[in-house]
C-alpha positions in Angstrom: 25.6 -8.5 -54.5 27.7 -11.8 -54.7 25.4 -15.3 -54.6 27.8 -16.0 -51.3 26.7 -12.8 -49.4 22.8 -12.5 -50.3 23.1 -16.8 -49.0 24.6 -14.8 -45.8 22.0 -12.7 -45.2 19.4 -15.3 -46.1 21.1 -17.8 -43.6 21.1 -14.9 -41.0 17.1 -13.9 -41.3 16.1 -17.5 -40.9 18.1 -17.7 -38.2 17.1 -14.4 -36.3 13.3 -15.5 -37.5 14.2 -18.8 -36.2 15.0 -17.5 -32.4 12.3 -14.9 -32.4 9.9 -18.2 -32.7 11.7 -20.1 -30.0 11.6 -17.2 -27.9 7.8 -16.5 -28.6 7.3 -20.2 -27.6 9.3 -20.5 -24.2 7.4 -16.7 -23.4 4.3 -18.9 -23.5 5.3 -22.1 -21.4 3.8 -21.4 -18.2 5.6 -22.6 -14.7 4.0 -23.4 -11.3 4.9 -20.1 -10.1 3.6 -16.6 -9.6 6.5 -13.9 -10.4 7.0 -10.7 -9.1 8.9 -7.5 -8.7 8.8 -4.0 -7.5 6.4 -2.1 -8.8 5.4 1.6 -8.4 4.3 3.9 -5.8 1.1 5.9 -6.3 -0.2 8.9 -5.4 -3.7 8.6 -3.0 -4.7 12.7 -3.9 -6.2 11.1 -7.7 -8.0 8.5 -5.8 -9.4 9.8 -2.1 -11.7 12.8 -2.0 -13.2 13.7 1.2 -15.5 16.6 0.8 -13.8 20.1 2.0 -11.0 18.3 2.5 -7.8 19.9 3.8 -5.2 20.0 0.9 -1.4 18.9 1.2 1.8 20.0 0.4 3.5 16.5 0.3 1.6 13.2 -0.4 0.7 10.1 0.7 1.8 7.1 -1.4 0.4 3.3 -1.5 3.4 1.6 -2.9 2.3 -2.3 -5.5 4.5 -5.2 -6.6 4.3 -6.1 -10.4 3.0 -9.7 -10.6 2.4 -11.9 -13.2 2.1 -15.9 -14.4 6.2 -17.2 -14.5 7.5 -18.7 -17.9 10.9 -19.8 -18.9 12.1 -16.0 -19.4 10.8 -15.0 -15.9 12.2 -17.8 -14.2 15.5 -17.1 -15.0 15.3 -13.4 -14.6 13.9 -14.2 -11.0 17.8 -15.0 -10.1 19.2 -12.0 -10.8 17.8 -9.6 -8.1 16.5 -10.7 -4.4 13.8 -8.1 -5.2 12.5 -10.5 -7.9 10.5 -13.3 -6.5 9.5 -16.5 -7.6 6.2 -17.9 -5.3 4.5 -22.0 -5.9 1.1 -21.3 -7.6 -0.7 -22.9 -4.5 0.8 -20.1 -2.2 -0.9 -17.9 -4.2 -4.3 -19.1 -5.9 -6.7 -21.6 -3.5 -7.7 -24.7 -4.8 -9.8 -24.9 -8.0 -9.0 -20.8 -8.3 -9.0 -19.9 -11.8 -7.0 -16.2 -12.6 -10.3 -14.6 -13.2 -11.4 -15.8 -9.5 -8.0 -14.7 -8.3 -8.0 -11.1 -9.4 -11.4 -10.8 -8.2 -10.5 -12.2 -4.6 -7.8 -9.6 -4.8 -10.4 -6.5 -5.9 -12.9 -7.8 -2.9 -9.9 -7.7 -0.7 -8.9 -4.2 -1.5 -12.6 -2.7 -1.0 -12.6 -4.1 2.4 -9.6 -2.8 3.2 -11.0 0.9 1.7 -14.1 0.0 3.6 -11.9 -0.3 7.5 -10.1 2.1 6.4 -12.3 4.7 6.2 -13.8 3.8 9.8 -10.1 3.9 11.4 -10.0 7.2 9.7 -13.1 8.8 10.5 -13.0 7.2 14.0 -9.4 9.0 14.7 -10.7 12.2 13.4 -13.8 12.3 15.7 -15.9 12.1 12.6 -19.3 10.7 12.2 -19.6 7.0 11.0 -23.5 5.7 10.5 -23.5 2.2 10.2 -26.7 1.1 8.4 -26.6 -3.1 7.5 -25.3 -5.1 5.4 -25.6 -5.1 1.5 -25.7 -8.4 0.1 -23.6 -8.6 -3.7 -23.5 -12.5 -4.3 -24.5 -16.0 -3.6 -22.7 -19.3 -2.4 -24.5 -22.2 -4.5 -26.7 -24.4 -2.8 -26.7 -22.5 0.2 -29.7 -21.3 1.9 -29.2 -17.4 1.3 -29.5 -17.8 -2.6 -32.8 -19.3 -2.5 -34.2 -16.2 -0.8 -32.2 -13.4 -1.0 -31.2 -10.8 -3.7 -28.3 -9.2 -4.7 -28.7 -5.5 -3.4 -30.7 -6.5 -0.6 -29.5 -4.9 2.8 -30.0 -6.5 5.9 -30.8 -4.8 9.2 -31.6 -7.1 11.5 -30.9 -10.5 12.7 -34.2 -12.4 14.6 -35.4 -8.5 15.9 -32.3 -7.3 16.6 -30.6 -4.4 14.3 -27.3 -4.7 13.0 -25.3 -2.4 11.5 -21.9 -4.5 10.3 -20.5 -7.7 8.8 -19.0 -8.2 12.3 -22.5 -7.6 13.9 -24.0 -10.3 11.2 -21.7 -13.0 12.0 -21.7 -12.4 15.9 -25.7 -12.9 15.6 -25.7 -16.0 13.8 -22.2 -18.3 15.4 -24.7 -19.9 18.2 -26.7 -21.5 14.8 -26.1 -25.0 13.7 -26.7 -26.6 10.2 -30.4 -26.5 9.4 -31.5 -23.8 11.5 -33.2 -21.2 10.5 -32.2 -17.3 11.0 -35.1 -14.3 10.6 -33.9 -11.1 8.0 -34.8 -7.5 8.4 -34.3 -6.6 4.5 -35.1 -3.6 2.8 -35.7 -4.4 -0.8 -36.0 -1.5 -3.1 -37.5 0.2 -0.3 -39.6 -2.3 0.8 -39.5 -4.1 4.2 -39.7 -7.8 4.4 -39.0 -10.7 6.8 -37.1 -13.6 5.4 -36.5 -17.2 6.7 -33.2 -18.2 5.8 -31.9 -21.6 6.3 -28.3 -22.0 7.5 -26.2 -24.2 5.8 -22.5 -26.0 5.7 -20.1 -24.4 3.4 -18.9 -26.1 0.8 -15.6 -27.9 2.3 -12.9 -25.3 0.1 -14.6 -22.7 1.7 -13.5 -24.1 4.8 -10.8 -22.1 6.7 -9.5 -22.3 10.2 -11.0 -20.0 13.0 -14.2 -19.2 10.3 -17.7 -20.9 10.7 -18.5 -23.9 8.6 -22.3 -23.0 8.7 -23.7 -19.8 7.9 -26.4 -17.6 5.3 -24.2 -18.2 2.0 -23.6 -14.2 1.5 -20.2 -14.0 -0.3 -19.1 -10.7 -0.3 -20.9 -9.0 1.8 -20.3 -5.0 1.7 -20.7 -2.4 5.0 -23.7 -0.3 4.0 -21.6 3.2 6.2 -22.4 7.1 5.3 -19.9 9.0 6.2 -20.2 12.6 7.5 -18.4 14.3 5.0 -18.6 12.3 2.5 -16.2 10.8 1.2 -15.0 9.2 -2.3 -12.1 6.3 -2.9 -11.7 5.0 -6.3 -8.6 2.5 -6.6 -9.0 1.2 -10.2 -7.9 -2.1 -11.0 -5.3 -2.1 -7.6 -6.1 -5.5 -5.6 -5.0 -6.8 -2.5 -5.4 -4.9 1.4 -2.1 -4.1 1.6 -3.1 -0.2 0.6 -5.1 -0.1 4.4 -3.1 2.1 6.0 -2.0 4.6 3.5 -5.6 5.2 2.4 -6.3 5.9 6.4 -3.7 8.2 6.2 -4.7 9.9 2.9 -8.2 10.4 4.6 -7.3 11.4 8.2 -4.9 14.0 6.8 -8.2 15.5 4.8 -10.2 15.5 7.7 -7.5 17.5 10.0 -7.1 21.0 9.7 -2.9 20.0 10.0 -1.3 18.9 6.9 1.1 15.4 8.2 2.5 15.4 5.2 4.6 19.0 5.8 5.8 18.7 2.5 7.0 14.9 1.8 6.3 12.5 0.4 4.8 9.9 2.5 4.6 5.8 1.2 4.3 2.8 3.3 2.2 -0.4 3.2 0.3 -2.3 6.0 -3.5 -3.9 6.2 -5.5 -1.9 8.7 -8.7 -2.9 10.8 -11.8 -0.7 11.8 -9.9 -0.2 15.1 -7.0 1.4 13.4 -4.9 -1.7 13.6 -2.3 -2.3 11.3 -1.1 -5.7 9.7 1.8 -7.3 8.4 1.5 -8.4 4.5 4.0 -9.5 1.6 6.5 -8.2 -0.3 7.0 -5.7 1.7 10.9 -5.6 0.5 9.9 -5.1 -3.0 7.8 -2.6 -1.8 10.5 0.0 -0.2 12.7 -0.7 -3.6 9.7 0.7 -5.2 9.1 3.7 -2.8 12.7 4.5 -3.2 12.8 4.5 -7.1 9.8 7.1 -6.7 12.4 9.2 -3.9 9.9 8.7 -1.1 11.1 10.7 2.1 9.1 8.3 4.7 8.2 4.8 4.8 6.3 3.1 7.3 6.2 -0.6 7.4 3.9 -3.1 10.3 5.8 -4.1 13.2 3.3 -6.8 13.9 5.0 -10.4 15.0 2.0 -12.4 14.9 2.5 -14.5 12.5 6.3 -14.9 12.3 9.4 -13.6 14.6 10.5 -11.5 12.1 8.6 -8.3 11.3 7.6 -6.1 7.9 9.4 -3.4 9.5 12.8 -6.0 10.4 12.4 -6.7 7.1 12.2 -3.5 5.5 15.0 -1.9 7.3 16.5 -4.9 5.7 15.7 -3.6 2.5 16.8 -0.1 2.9 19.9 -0.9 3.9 20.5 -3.4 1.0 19.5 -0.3 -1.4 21.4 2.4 0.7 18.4 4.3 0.8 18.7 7.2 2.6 14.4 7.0 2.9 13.4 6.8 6.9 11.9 3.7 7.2 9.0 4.1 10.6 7.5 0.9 12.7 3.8 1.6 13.3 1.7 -1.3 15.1 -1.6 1.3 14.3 -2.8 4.0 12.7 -2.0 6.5 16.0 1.3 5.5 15.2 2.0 6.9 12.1 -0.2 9.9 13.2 2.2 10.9 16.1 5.4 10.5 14.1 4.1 12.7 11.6 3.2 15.3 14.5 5.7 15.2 16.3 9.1 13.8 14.7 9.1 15.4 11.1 
């Protein structure tokens, strides 16, 4: 080989090396922005098990957007599809919110919305629902319920009168003030005591509108429910309460001798309430792309207006048609609604 051509390939590694580093370093730069994109849509049989549960011939689907920390590369690639999103970091994370805190906001968010979903389910199905108080997981600092509680203590009553919910605990203490103090029923390991516990002003970023300033300091608070059958939901590392609806569906179909599904496959996305409820969320674009990559048959999306003249469901027919999907894309304001378009327009 001639000096001339082994100086060519020489010049030509250092200069592939060369923008393999640059490349390295602008992956690393971090923006102000959250990215995100379709992600996939995943099957609800591998994570709901209701016991004697009715099997299906179709299946439910929750459907999850791919989101990540933007650099450089990510920015740019954000331009080349409306179904890739770019979102300002404060949209996303609250104030001080580190990723760690973020992720586990997100996890909290996706048990309560297992936790509702299960009563709109069970409710629906005329199953039994016993409500038994309140398990307490963690602590606010310098609030009044870390001082005298434990995590994995469940209260059932508020100054002599049983409750069996979150929304029961809050509607016993909103009449208390700062400095007041609020009498726990808590069984301990078994044991059952009678605890004094001061109520206190949260800390100011904990402040949000239409949400006492005062209370315990439980964060996290978790239903203490049996359900009768039993059932089991495990969701992995999935975050967010967007899932509400499907995993109602995913449930009430196990409960009911008739199989909704009649063969399709069934995604959709949508927060849900204990009164079967459903709510509007993000992304819910990216979310039929990724439904129709998996050839979904059915999608239902929130028609709720509440917080914006334009609906999930607007919006999602939106995206079908930008796709030409040939997917059915459904409006449901609650879970009945999805139940009697399954019955009765399949």
């Amino acid at each position: 080989m001639s000096e001339e051509r082994k100086e060519r390939r020489f010049s030509r590694t250092w200069l592939i090396v060369g923008l393999i580093i640059v490349l390295l370093f602008v992956y690393q730069i971090p923006m102000p922005y959250y990215y995100s994109q379709p992600g996939d849509a995943v099957g609800l049989n591998e994570f709901i098990t209701v016991e004697d549960g009715i099997g299906e011939e179709g299946e439910f689907y929750l459907t999850t957007i791919r989101q990540s920390q933007a650099n450089l590369i990510l920015y740019a690639w954000s331009f080349l599809s409306p179904y890739r999103v770019l979102t300002p970091e404060e949209a996303v994370r609250m104030e001080g919110e580190t990723d760690d805190d973020y992720h586990n906001r997100q996890l909290q968010a996706m048990h309560q919305s297992q936790d509702a979903a299960q009563v709109a389910a069970y409710e629906a199905a005329g199953a039994e629902v016993h409500e038994n108080g309140i398990l307490v997981t963690q602590f606010v600092d310098g609030m009044g319920a870390k001082e005298v509680l434990e995590s994995g203590d469940i209260i059932t009553a508020v100054d002599g009168e049983n409750i069996g919910n979150i929304t029961e605990l809050n509607e016993s203490l909103e009449e208390k003030e700062a400095e007041q103090f609020a009498q726990l029923s808590v069984n301990r390991e078994g044991n059952a005591l009678e605890l004094d516990v001061e109520m206190v002003e949260f800390p100011e970023a904990m402040h949000h509108a239409d949400e006492p300033t005062v209370g315990l300091g439980i964060e996290f608070p978790v239903n203490q429910r049996e359900f009768d059958p039993e059932v089991n939901v495990e969701t992995g590392d999935i975050g967010g309460p967007s899932a509400g609806l499907m995993f109602s569906l995913e449930i009430y179909n196990q409960l009911t001798e008739e199989d909704l599904t009649y063969g399709l496959d069934i995604a959709g996305t949508g927060s849900i309430d204990e009164e079967g409820n459903v709510g509007r969320i993000g992304g819910v674009g990216q979310k039929v792309v990724a439904a129709d990559n998996a050839d979904i048959d059915v999608f239902f999306a929130p028609q709720d207006t509440d917080l914006g003249d334009t609906s999930d469901y607007e919006m999602a027919v939106e995206a079908a048609e930008d796709i030409d999907t040939p997917m059915t894309i459904v409006p449901v304001l609650e879970l009945q609604d999805a139940v009697d378009y399954l019955e009765n327009d399949v």
